[in-house]
N, C-alpha and C positions, 0 to 999 in steps of 0.2 A: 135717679132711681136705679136700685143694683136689674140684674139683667139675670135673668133665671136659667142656669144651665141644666140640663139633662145629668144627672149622677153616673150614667153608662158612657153618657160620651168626656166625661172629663174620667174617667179611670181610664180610657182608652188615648191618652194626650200622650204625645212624646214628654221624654223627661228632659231634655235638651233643648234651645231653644232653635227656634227654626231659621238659616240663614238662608235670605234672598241670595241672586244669583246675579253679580252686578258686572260681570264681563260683557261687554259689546260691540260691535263687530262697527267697528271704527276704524277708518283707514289711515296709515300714519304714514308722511312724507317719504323714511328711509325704510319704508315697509323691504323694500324688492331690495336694498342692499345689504342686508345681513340675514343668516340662518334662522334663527328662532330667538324667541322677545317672549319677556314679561312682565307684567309690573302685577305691586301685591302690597295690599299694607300690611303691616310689618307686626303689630301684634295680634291680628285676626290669621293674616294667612290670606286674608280676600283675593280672588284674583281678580284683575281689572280689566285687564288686557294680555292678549295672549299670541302668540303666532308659533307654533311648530314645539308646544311649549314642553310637550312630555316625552318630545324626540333625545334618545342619547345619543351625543354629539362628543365629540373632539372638543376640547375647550381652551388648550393653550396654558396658560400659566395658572388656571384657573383652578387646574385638577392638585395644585398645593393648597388650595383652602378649606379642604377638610383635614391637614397635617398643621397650618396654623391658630385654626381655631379650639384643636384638639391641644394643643400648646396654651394658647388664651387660657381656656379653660381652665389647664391646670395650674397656672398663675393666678388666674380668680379665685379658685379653690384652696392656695396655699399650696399646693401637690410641688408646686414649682417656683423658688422664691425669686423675685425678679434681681434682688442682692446677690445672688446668687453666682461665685465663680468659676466661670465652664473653661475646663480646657477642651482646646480646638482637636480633635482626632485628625490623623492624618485622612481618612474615608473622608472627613467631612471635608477638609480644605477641598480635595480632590474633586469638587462637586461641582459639575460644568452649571452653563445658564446664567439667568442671573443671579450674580452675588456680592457679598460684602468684603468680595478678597479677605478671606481668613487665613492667617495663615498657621500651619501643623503645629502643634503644642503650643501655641498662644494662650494666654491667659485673658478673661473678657468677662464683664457682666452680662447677665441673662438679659435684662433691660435692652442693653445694648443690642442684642443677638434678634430679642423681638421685634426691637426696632424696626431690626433691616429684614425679619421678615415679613412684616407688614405691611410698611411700606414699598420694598419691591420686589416681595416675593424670592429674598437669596435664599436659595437651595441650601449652600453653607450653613449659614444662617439657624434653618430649619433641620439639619441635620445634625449639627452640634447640641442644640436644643434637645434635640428628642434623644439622642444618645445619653444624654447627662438624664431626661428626666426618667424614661423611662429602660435603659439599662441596656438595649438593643435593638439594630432595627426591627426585628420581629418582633419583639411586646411594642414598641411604638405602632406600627403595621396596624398591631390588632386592638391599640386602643383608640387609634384614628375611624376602624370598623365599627366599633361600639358606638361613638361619635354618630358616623353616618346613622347606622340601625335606629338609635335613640331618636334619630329626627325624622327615621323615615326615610331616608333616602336607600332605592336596594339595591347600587353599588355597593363591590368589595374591593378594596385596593390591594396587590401584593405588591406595592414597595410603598415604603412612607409618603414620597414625592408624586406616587399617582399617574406616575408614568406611561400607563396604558388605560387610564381611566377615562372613561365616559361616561357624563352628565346631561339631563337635560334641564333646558330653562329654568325649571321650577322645582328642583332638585335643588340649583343653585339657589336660588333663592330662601328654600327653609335654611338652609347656610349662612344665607344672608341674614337670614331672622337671627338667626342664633350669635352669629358677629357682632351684629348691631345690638344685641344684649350682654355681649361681653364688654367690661369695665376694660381690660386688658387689651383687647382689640378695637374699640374705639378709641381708646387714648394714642394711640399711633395711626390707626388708619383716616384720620382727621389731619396727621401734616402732610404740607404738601413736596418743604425741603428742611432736611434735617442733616445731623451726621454721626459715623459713631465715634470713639478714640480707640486706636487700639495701643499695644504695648509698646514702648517709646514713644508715645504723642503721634504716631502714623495716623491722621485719617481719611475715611471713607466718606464722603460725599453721598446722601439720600435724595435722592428727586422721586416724587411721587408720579406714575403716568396717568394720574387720574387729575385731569383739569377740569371737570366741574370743582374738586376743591376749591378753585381761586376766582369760579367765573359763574357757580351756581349757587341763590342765598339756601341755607342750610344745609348742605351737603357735607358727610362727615364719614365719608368712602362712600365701598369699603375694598376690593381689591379689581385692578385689570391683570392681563394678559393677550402676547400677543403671538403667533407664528405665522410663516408663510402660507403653511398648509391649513391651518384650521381659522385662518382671520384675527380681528381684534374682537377681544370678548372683555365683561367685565361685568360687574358685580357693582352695581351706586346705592346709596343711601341720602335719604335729604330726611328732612324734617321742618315742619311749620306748624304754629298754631297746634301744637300736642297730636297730630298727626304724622305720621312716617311710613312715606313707601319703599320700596325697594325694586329697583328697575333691573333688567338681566339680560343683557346684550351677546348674543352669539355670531361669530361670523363675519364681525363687519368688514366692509371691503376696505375701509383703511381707519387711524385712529379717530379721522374728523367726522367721518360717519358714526364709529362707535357714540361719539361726544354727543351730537346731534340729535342721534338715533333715541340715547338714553337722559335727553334733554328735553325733546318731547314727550317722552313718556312721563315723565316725573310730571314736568306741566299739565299734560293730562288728568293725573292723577290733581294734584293740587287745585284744577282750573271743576273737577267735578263731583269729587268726595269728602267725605270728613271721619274721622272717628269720633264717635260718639258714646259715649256711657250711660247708659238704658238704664240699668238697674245697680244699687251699689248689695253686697250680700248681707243678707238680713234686712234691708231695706221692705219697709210695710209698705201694703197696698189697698191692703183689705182689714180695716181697723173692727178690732171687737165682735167679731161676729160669731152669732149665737151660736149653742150645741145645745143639743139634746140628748138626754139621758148620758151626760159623763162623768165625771169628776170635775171639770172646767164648766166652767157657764158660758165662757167665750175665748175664742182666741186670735189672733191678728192671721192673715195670709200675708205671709215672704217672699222672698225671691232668695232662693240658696244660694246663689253665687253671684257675683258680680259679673256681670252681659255688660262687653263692647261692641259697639257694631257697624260698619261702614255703611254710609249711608249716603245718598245721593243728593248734594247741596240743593239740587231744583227741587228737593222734598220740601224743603223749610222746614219752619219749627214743628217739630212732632207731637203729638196729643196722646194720650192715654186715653184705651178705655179697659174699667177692669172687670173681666166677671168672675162670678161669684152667686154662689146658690144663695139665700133668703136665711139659710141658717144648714147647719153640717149633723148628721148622725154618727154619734160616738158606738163605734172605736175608730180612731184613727192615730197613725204615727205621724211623724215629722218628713217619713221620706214617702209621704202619698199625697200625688195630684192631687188637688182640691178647687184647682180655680185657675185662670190665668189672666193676663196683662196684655192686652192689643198695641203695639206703637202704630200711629195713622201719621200719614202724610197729609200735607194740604188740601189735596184732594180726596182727603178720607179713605186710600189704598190703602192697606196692610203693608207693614212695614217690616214689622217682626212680631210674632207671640212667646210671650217666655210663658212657663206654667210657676203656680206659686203655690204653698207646702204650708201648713200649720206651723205656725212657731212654737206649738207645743204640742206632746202626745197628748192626748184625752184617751182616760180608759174608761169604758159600759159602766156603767151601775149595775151591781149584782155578779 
């Protein structure tokens, strides 16, 4: 039997739908040996787990990964063709840290170049890149900015390489979201040894410093970093069963803690969550229901958009309940509340409420 809503209190519904709050205050083994921790699935944004998470922090080799993703990007996009052949700037050789020894007027595919900045973060590397794509370091600079702003992060870098930039955990992390979507940046930051050729058959040896690659199942990065002064930090990615978290490690007091630190997290994540698909868009909930006084005699309740949602495995299988008034008064459009969808857990808690929309205008008679 439908369940009779009040007409005042469903105009007054959020248009969005409502997320639970599933971080909790759980203690982790390498809690006390690194700065600040996150973990987040990866296409919500969920946070899971958190420690010092919105602190800007020093990050070590980490503050290149809004200059390689901004690179990714524009290889995904075509902006940047990875056939592409970069001559080496003398600037760029010149570029301490780690690198793919480049050397001055070399000639080298883009491919190649991403390669090595993906997997070990060469500065080289990345400076060559961004010289060729975007004409200088200043336009690179400021489309690395754009980058950040679009994700929400409200660092601004003045040099490509990020040099005096500060992050905090979950800064890194929509980063990480955005890595973990790039075709570009997953296709490299998943090996763990690789190499590149340079001109006369020289090459450079890639080791990747992220060993969950070889010792964690699904992990497919996506960047570390390390200094004396700011610790071992790093950026993981895994994936299982169509869910993907993102773990974000600051600080750690050595690489084996980093490993560890960001080994339980993931497990965490894996051992108590899931993503789940609620509603697909346009997906009916509410079949045929009557109107009065429109042009339509009846019309279905939707869901506009397609709702993912993390969700807590001790929930178990979730139930539906939909409400929905007895019948609707026209006029109404397609972007007015009319009803909404309960997800229950086992226990019959609320879970999530989406709201759901006419799948068709109906106008008054007359």
């Amino acid at each position: 039997m439908k369940r009779i809503l009040i007409m005042a209190i469903i105009a007054c519904m959020i248009l969005l739908p409502y997320h639970t709050v599933l971080a909790e205050n759980v203690t982790m083994s390498q809690e006390s040996a690194f700065k600040a921790a996150v973990l987040i699935e990866a296409k919500t944004g969920t946070r899971l787990w958190e420690k010092n998470a919105d602190e800007g922090l020093a990050v070590a080799g980490l503050c290149k990964l809004p200059a390689i993703l901004t690179l990714a990007q524009s290889m995904d996009d075509g902006t940047l063709s990875s056939s592409a052949t970069i001559r080496v700037s003398q600037r760029a050789a010149s570029v301490s840290g780690p690198t793919a020894f480049l050397e001055a007027s070399e000639d080298i595919d883009a491919a190649a170049l991403m390669k090595a900045a993906v997997m070990i973060s060469a500065g080289d590397a990345i400076t060559a890149l961004g010289e060729t794509a975007y004409g200088s370091e200043s336009v690179f600079c400021a489309n690395i900015n754009v980058t950040l702003q679009q994700l929400g992060v409200s660092s601004t870098l003045t040099d490509s390489l990020g040099s005096t930039a500060r992050f905090s955990a979950y800064e890194l992390a929509l980063l990480g979201m955005a890595a973990a979507d790039s075709g570009t940046f997953s296709k490299y930051s998943a090996l763990y040894l690789d190499e590149i050729v340079h001109t006369g058959e020289r090459k450079t040896e890639l080791v990747n410093a992220n060993r969950l690659l070889n010792n964690y199942a699904g992990c497919a990065g996506l960047l570390t970093g390390s200094s004396q002064t700011d610790g071992y930090c790093g950026v993981f990615s895994a994936s299982r069963n169509g869910t993907t978290f993102i773990a974000v490690i600051i600080g750690a007091e050595s690489a084996a803690i980093r490993t560890a630190a960001a080994t339980e997290l993931l497990d965490y994540g894996f051992a108590n969550f899931r993503l789940m698909t609620l509603a697909q868009e346009g997906e009916v909930f509410a079949a045929e229901l009557a109107v009065r006084d429109g042009d339509l005699k009846s019309v279905n309740l939707v869901a506009a958009n397609r709702v993912d949602e993390v969700v807590h495995t001790q929930d178990g299988a979730l139930t539906k309940r939909v409400n929905a008034p007895e019948h609707l008064e026209a006029p109404f459009d397609t972007n007015t509340v009319l009803g909404s969808v309960d997800f229950l857990d086992s226990s019959g808690n609320e879970v999530l409420s989406i709201p759901l929309y006419a799948s068709s205008a109906v106008r008054a008679f007359g």
